[in-house]
N, C-alpha and C positions, 0 to 999 in steps of 0.2 A: 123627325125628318118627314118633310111632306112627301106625297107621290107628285113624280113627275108629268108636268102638263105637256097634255098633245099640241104637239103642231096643226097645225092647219094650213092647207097649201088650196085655194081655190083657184079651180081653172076653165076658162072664158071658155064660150064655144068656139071663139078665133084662136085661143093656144090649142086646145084640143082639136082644130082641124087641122092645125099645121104641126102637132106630133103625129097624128094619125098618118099625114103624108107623109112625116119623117120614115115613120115605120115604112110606110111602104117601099120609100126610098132605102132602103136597109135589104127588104127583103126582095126587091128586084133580082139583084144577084143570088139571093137563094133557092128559088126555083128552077122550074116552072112547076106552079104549083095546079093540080085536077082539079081541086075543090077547097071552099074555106068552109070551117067550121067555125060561127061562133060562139062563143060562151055566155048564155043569154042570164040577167038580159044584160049588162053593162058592157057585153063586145058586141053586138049590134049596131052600136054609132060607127066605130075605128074597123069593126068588118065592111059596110057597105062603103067607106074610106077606102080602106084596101085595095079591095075589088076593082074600084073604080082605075085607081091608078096602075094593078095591074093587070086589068083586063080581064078579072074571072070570072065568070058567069053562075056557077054551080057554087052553091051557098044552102050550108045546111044549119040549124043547129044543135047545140045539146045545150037540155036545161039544166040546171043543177042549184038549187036554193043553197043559200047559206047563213047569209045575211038575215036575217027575220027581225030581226025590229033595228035595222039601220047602224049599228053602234057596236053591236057585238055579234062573230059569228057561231051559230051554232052547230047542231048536227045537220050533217051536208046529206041532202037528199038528191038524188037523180032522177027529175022529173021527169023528163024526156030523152030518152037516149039516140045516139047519130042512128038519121035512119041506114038502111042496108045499100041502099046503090053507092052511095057514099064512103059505110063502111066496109066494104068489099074494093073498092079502089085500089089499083096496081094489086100488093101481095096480100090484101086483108087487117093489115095491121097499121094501117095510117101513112104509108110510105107516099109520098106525091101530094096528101093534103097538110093544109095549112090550116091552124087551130089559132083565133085570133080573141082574145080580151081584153079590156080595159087597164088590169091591175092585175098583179098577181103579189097576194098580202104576206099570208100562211103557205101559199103553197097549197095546199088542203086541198082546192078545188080543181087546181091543175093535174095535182095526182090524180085524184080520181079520173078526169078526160084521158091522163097519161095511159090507166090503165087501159082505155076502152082506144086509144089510138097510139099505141105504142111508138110506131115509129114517123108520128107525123113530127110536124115544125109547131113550134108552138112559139107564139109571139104575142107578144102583153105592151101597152103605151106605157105606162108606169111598170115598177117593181119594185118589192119592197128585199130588205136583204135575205129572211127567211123563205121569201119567195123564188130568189133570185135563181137557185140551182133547178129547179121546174122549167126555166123558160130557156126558148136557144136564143131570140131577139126580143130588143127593149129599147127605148129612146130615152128613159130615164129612171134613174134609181132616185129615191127617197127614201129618207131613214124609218124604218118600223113605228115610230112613236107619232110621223106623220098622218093625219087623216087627209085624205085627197076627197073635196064637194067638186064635185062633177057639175057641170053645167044643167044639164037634164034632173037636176035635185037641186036645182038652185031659183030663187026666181029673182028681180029686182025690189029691192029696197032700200030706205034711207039709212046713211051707214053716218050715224053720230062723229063728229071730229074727238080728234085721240084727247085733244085736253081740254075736252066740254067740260069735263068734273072740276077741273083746276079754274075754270073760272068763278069771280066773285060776284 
């Protein structure tokens, strides 16, 4: 029996601006939110998105590596932790801010933010399903075995026709 091959789902900078706005249309009704956090660097693009659409000014982030060579994630380190004006917000514990990423794969890297902003909002453009108990919004789930290429990891090239090989 082989192993099963990954999906691939790529997506435009034009889908990804209009899930990004989806989101934020989502999370309108969930605030009002003090402050976004994002999850650098892949919530950077759908954070300053956010923002935009609902108005927030106060934008911090937290780093947290995971990804190291693109493909596989490994041990999650926390480069950069939420600075203090941020985390000190309403009761201390993340309550009023808004924690915004890209994707949320394993879950892995949202725990860790979870732990450092317990009781913020957290909201991911994608989510995968072992992810999916991390996050309170999302604009789309994809199944685990999905690899989602992000615009900003993609450049343009020529993409061969499906039955170049079948020709004589």
């Amino acid at each position: 029996m082989s192993a099963p091959t990954q999906k691939a789902f790529p997506v435009s900078w034009d889908q990804f601006h209009r899930d990004a706005r989806a989101l934020a249309w989502r999370l309108a009704g969930a605030g009002p939110f003090e402050a976004i956090v994002c999850i650098t660097r892949g919530g950077l693009v759908p954070a300053a998105i956010v923002a935009r659409e609902l108005g927030t000014r106060l934008i911090e982030t937290v780093c947290v590596a995971s990804y190291h060579d693109y493909q596989n994630q490994g041990e999650l380190v926390v480069l950069k932790d939420v600075a203090g004006p941020v985390k000190a917000l309403g009761d201390g514990t993340g309550r009023g801010v808004l924690v915004v990423d890209d994707l949320t794969d394993t879950g892995k890297t949202a725990k860790i933010v979870r732990d450092i902003l317990p009781n913020a909002h957290f909201a991911t453009v994608y989510a995968k399903p072992a992810g999916r108990p991390m996050v309170d919004t999302f604009v789309t789930e994809v199944s685990q075995d999905t690899w989602i290429y992000f615009p900003w990891d993609m450049g343009l090239a020529y993409q061969a026709p499906i039955n170049e090989n079948t020709r004589g």
